[in-house]
LOZAPA-531479 format. One line per 4 residues: number of its first residue (from 1); for each residue x, y, z negated of N, C-alpha, C. Coordinates in steps of 0.05 Angstrom, whole numbers, plus 5000, padded with zeros to 4 digits. Example, Ala and Ser with C-alpha at 12.3 -4.5 7.8 and 13.67 -1.06 7.14 Angstrom:
BEGIN
1> 5264:4886:4844:5246:4910:4844:5264:4934:4844  5257:4955:4858:5273:4979:4857:5258:5001:4843
# end
This chain:
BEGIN
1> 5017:4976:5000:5000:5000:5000:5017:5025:5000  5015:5047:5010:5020:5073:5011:5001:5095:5022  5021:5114:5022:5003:5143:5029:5013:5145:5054  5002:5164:5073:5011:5175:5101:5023:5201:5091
5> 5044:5207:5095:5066:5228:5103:5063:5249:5128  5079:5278:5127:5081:5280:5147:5116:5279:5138  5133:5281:5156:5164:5276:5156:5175:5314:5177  5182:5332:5162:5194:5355:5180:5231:5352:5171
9> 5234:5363:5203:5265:5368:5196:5264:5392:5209  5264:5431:5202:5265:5440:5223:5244:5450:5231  5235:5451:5262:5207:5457:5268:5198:5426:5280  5205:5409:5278:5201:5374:5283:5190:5365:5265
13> 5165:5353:5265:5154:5332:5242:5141:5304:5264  5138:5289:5248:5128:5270:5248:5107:5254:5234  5085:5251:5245:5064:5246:5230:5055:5219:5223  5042:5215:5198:5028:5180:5201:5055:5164:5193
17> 5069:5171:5172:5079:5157:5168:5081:5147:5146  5071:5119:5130:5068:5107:5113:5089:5110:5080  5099:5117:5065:5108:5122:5045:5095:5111:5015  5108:5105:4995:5104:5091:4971:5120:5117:4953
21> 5107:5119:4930:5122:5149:4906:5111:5141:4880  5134:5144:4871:5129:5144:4842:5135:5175:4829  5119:5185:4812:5128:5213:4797:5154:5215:4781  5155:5246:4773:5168:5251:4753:5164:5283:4742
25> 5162:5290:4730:5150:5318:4720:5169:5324:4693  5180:5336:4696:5198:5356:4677:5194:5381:4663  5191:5385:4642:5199:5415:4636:5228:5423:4632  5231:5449:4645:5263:5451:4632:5259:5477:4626
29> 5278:5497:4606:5280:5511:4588:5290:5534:4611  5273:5554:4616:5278:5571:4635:5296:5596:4615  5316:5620:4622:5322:5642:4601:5302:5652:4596  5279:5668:4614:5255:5677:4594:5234:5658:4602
33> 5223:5644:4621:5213:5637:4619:5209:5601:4634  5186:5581:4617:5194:5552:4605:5178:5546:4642  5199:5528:4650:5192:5521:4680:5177:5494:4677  5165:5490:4703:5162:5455:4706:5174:5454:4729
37> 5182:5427:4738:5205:5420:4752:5193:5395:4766  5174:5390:4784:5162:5367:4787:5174:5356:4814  5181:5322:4806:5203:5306:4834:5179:5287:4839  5189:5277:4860:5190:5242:4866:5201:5236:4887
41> 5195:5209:4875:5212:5195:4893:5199:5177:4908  5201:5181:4942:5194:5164:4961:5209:5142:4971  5198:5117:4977:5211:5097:4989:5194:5094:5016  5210:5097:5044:5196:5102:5074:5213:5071:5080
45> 5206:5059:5099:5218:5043:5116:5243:5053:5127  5262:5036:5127:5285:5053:5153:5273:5055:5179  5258:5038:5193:5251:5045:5223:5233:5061:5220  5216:5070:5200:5195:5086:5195:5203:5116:5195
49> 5221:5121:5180:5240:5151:5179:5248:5162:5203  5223:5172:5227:5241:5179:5251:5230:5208:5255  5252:5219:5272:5250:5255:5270:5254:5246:5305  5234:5263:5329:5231:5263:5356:5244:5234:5361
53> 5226:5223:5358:5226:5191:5366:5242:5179:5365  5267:5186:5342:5295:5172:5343:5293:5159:5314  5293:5132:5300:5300:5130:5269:5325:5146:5259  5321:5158:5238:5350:5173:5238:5344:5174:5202
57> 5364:5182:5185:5369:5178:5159:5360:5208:5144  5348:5197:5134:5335:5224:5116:5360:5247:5105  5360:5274:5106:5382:5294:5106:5369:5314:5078  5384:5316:5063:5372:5343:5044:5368:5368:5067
61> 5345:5374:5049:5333:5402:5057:5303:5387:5084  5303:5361:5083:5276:5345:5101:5250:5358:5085  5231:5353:5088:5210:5357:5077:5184:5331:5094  5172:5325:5056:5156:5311:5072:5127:5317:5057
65> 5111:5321:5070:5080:5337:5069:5063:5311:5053  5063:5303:5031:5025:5284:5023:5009:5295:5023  4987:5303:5035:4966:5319:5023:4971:5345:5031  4962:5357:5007:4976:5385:5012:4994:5398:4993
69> 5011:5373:4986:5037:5385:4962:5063:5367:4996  5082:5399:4988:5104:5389:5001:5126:5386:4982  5151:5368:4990:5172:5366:4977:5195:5370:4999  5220:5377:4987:5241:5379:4999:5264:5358:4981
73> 5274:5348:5012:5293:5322:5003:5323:5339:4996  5322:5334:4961:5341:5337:4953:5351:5326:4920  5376:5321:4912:5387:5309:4896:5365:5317:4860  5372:5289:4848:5372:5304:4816:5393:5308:4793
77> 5384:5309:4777:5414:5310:4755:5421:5281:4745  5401:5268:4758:5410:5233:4752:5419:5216:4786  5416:5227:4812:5422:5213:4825:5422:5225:4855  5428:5219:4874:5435:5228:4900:5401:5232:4917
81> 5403:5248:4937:5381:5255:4939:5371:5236:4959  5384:5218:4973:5382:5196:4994:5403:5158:4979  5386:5147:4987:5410:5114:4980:5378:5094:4993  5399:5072:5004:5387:5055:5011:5381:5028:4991
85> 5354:5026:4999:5342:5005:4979:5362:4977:4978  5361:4961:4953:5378:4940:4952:5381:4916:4980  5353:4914:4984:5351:4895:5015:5359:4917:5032  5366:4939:5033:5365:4948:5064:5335:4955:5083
89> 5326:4947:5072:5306:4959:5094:5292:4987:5096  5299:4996:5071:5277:5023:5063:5291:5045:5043  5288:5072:5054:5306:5090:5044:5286:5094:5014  5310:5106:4992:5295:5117:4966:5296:5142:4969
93> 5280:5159:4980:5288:5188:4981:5276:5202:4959  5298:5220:4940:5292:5245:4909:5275:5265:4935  5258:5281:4912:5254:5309:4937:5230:5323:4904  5238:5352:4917:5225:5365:4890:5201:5380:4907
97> 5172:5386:4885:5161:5397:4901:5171:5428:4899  5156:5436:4932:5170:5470:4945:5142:5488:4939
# end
């Protein structure tokens, strides 16, 4: 089971594409004022991840649309913002919402 995605790199997206997320929601201690910091993390197929009809490897600064919350693919303070799942078949992409 998953959600449909859209996938942008740029002015290029790609639509209909199937994705699995788990949350994560943070507060962190802003100087004046107390932020929320909300991530997740997607796992796409590798042949699924394609930008103008090419598969290609998810890049910080991607964005991918659920609904109508976007996120941008980038790192956290625990791990890289891209790595490939243990089988290989499916990227773990971090991305915060924008």
């Amino acid at each position: 089971f998953g959600v449909t995605v859209t996938l942008k790199r740029g002015p290029r997206e790609t639509t209909g594409v199937t994705a699995t997320w788990s949350g994560l929601s943070e507060d962190v201690d802003g100087e004046f004022i107390p932020t929320k910091v909300t991530e997740r993390m997607f796992r796409i197929d590798v042949t699924a991840y394609v930008i103008d009809q090419i598969a290609v490897e998810p890049q910080k600064h991607d964005r991918i649309v659920a609904g109508d919350l976007t996120f941008e693919v980038l790192p956290t303070d625990r791990a890289p913002e891209v790595e490939r799942s243990d089988d290989g078949f499916s990227w773990i992409i971090r991305a915060k919402k924008v």
